[in-house]
C-alpha positions, 0 to 999 in steps of 0.5 A: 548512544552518541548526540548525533545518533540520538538526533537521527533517531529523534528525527525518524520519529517525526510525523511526515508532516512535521518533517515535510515542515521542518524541511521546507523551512530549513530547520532540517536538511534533506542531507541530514534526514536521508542521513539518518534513514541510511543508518537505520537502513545499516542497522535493520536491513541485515534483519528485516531485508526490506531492499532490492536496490539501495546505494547510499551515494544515490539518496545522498547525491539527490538530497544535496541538490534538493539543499541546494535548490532550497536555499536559491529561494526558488519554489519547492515541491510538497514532498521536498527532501522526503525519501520515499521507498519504490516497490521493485515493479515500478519502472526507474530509469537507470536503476534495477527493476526486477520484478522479484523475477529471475529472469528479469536480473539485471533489467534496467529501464530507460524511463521512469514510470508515471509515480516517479515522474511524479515523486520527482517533480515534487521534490520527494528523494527515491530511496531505493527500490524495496522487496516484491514478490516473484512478479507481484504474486504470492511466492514469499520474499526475503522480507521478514517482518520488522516486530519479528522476524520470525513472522511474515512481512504480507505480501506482495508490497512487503517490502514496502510495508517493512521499510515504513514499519522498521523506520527506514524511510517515512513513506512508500509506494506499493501495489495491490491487486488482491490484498499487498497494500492493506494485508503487509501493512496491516502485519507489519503496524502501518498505515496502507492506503490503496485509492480508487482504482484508476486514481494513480496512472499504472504507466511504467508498473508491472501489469499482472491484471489490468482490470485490478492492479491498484497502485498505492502508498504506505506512511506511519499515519493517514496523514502522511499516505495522504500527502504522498498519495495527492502528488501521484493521482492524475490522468495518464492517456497510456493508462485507460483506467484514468479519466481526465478529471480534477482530483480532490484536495486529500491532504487538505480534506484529511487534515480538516475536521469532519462537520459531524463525527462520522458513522460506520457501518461493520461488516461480517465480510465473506470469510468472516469464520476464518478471523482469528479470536484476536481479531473478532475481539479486537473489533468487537471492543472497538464497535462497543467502544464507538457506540452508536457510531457504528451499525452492524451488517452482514453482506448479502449472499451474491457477495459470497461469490466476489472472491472467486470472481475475482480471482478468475478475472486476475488469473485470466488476465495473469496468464496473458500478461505473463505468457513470456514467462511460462514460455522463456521461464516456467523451470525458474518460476515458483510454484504460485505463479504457475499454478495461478497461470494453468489455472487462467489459461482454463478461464474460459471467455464466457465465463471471464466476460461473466466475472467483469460483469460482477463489480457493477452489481456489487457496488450498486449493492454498496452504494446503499449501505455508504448511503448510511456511512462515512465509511465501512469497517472490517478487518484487514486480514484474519490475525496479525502476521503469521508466525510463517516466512513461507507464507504471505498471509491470506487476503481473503478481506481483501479481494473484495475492495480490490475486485470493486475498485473502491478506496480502503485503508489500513490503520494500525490500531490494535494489537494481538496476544501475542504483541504483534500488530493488528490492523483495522481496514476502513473502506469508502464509497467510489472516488471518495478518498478524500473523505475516507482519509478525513475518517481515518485520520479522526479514527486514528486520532480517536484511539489514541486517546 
């Protein structure tokens, strides 16, 4: 391996903060390190496929105005020279975006969405556009997952997910509306955050259910989805989602130390059974292993019934906001968004209004349990990836966070027989992402002690 190949490989390795350090210092151009992300890219994109749009002259042309604003003296945003990696369902203004949908190839916006309005004004380089699922649902991609290629990279921020994980870009923007923030990242062994929902505006994204789709991020470490996920939190009038209030300080709250060490609580989530040997193991040692830092539930009955509720609030939804599809484009769709439609275009209103009326109930039920926590934790998804590329995995731990709007954030922390990664979801009370950040980062710290 060649010096200069050896430089671009150390420099992929930093931490996002350290890299964001290095940058606004000058100790590192953003030339060089979007330099080193293209010849990742070239060496693992034939692969993992983790891009929709990816032209190496755009990032190089963006990174070399960045240089150039530095050394006028003038201010620079907090994510300045750091590439960051789009799902292809979020609008760009003059680049591709197509939904993972046949009949949207070719579709260019006119305008950026809020996010990239956002990573713009802080100085963040957009990457590219990485792989979604056919409309952000459950139709497997092209994305293979970077520890083994003969497994499933999730869905439906896969792309995503992947890019992180192979080393590509250190950081990453995503959606989820059931589980394809927490579940890809939590296959392919990197961090996932996935806020409060209504925390980052939706303006510009593709819409499959608006009573659940959450927009979130994707960094090696808590850390760094933090410092991401602080410049994209606002208030946008188009999104009524959103509410005109401050928002916390997350990087500076997740890298503060706690005033106690915190407190968990385990749960047996709905599904429970369907956990594989891993990762009941897996989590079992690190209960023993945390002590009597953790308290072991299960959830009440009621809860049995979220998942189905939740599905039924996004299928309904899913057929009105993709009726031009089922209309222009049912021969060309996969079998999962179709079947997922027909079966919301049987949603009854009675029984569509009954499942909103759901969330309010669950979370005065959590409320009492975050009474007694810093943070509940569970498993991200049943097992590691599944040996399957005609698969994205099951959410069936999900859903639930998703359904009630809460934070929740995967960490890669464990890891299966079979060598594959493994993650643990820790989850927080509504609008404290804040301090589910301060606990994740102390818990991955701890572990990997």
């Amino acid at each position: 391996m060649g010096a200069d190949m050896k430089r671009a490989e150390a420099i992929l390795a930093l931490p996002v903060l350290e890299l964001r350090d290095r940058l606004a210092s000058g100790a590192l151009s953003a030339v060089e390190l979007v330099q080193a992300c293209i010849a990742r890219i070239a060496a693992r994109e034939p692969e993992v496929q983790a891009w929709a749009w990816f032209e190496s002259d755009y990032a190089l042309e963006q990174a070399r105005a960045l240089d150039a604003l530095r050394v006028t003296g003038r201010p620079i945003g907090p994510l300045h020279g750091l590439p960051v990696g789009l799902k292809d369902i979020i609008d760009t203004a003059k680049i591709p975006t197509e939904y993972g949908c046949e009949l949207d190839r070719g579709r260019v916006p006119k305008k950026d969405a809020y996010v990239v309005e956002r990573l713009k004004a802080a100085g963040a380089i957009i990457m590219g556009k990485t792989v979604s699922t056919e409309l952000a649902y459950m139709r497997p991609s092209k994305t293979r997952n970077p520890h083994d290629p003969a497994h499933t990279a999730g869905g439906s921020s896969a792309g995503s997910a992947a890019a992180v994980a192979a080393g590509m870009i250190p950081l990453a923007v995503g959606t989820q509306t059931g589980g394809s923030v927490i579940r890809p990242a939590a296959f392919c062994g990197v961090t996932g955050f996935k806020p409060t929902f209504g925390a980052i505006p939706r303006r510009g994204v593709l819409m499959q259910s608006p009573s659940l789709d959450t927009i979130g991020v994707f960094a090696a470490d808590p850390t760094g989805t933090a410092l991401l996920a602080e410049v994209l939190f606002g208030h946008d009038a188009s999104d009524p989602a959103t509410t005109p209030t401050p928002f916390p300080r997350l990087s500076q709250t997740a890298l503060s130390k706690p005033p106690v060490k915190p407190d968990f609580v385990f749960l047996r989530l709905p599904g429970w059974e369907e956990a594989e040997p891993d990762t009941r193991d897996a989590l079992h040692e690190l209960v023993a292993a945390l002590g009597d830092k953790v308290v072991e539930l299960d959830l009440p009955a009621p809860f049995e019934a979220a998942g189905r509720e939740r599905k039924r609030i996004n299928f309904a939804e899913m057929a009105r906001y993709y009726f031009r599809y089922g209309r222009d484009a049912a021969d060309t769709l996969g079998p999962e968004v179709r079947e997922a439609m027909a079966e919301g275009e049987a949603v009854l209103a009675r029984d569509y209004l009954a499942a909103l009326d759901w969330k309010p109930v669950l979370n005065a039920a959590l409320e009492e349990i975050f009474e007694r926590c810093d943070a509940i934790l569970c498993p991200a998804a049943p097992g590691p990836a599944p040996r399957d590329v005609e698969t994205t995995g099951d959410p069936v731990f999900n859903g639930l966070w998703t359904f009630c709007g809460l934070p929740a954030i995967t960490l890669p922390l464990l890891t299966a027989s079979n060598g594959m990664p493994m993650g643990v979801q820790l989850v927080g009370a509504d609008g404290n992402d804040a301090r589910l950040l301060r606990t994740a980062r102390w818990l991955y710290e701890w572990a990997d002690q």
